[in-house]
C-alpha positions in Angstrom: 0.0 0.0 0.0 3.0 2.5 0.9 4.2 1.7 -2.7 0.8 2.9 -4.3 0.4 5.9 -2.1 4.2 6.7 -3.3 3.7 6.1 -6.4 0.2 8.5 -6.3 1.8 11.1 -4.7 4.7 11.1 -7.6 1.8 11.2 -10.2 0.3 14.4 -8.2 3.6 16.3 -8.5 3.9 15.6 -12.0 0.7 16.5 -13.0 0.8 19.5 -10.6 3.5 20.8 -11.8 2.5 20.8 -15.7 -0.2 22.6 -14.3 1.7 25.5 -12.8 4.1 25.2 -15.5 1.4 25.8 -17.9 -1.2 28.3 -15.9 1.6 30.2 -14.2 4.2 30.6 -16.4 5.5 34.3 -14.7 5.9 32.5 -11.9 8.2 29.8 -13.5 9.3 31.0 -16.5 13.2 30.8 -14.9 12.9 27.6 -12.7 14.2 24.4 -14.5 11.7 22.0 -14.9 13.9 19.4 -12.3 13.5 22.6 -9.8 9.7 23.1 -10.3 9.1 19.2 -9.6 10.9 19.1 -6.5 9.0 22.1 -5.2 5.8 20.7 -6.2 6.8 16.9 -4.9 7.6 18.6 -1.4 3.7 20.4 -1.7 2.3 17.0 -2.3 4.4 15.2 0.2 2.8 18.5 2.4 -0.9 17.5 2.0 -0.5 13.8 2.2 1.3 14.6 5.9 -1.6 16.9 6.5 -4.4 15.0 5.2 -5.1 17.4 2.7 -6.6 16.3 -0.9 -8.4 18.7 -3.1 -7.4 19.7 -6.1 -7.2 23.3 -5.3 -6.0 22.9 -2.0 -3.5 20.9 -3.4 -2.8 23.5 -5.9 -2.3 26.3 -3.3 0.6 24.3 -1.0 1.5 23.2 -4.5 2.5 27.0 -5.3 3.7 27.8 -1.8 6.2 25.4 -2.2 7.0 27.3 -5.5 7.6 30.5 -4.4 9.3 30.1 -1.3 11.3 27.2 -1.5 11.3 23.4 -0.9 10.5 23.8 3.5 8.2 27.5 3.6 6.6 25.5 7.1 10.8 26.0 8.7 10.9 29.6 7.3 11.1 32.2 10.5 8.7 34.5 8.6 6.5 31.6 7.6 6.1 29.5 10.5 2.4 30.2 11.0 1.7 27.9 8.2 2.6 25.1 10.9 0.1 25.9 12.8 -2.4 26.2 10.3 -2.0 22.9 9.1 -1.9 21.4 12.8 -4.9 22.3 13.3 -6.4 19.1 11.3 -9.3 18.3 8.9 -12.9 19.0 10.8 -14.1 17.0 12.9 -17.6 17.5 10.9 -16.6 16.2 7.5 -19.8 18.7 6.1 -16.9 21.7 7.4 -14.7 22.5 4.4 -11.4 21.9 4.8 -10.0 25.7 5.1 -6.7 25.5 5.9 -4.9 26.2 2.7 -7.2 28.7 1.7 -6.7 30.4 4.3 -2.8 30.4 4.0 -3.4 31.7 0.6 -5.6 34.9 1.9 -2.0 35.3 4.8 0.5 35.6 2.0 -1.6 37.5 -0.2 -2.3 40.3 2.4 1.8 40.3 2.8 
């Protein structure tokens, strides 16, 4: 099973990072394409720690991970992510899952 989650998770980056590649190219036009997986491949590995799995959620850690390096969560500035994510998936599984959103509204008041 750790194989097929593995080998999911590898899929996720790849496809990810097509899409940033292709809907963001500003963003990436510099990084090499072996650069842009790795950042993407540390956003997946991010949401599968945290139990996180939409698309666009998935997309947002995704591009995080993008612009501020391979380990944002370790960044002194950045640190609040951590806690974001610690805070878990709700306990009501009707509650959205908010967390990355939410990350996404912190950086872009910044």
């Amino acid at each position: 099973m750790a194989a097929f989650e593995r080998d999911m998770a590898e899929r996720a980056a790849v496809e990810f990072s097509a899409l940033i590649r292709t809907a963001h190219p500003g963003i990436v036009s510099v990084m090499p394409d072996a650069e842009l997986l790795a950042r993407t491949r540390a956003g997946v590995e991010l949401c599968c720690r945290h139990a996180i799995a939409s698309r666009r959620d998935i997309l947002i850690l995704c591009l995080v991970h993008v612009l501020y390096g391979t380990d944002p969560v370790s960044q002194p500035g950045l640190s609040w992510i951590g806690s974001i994510l610690a805070e878990g998936t709700p306990a009501d599984s009707t509650e959205p899952d908010t967390r990355a959103y939410r990350i996404h509204c912190r950086l872009s008041e910044s």
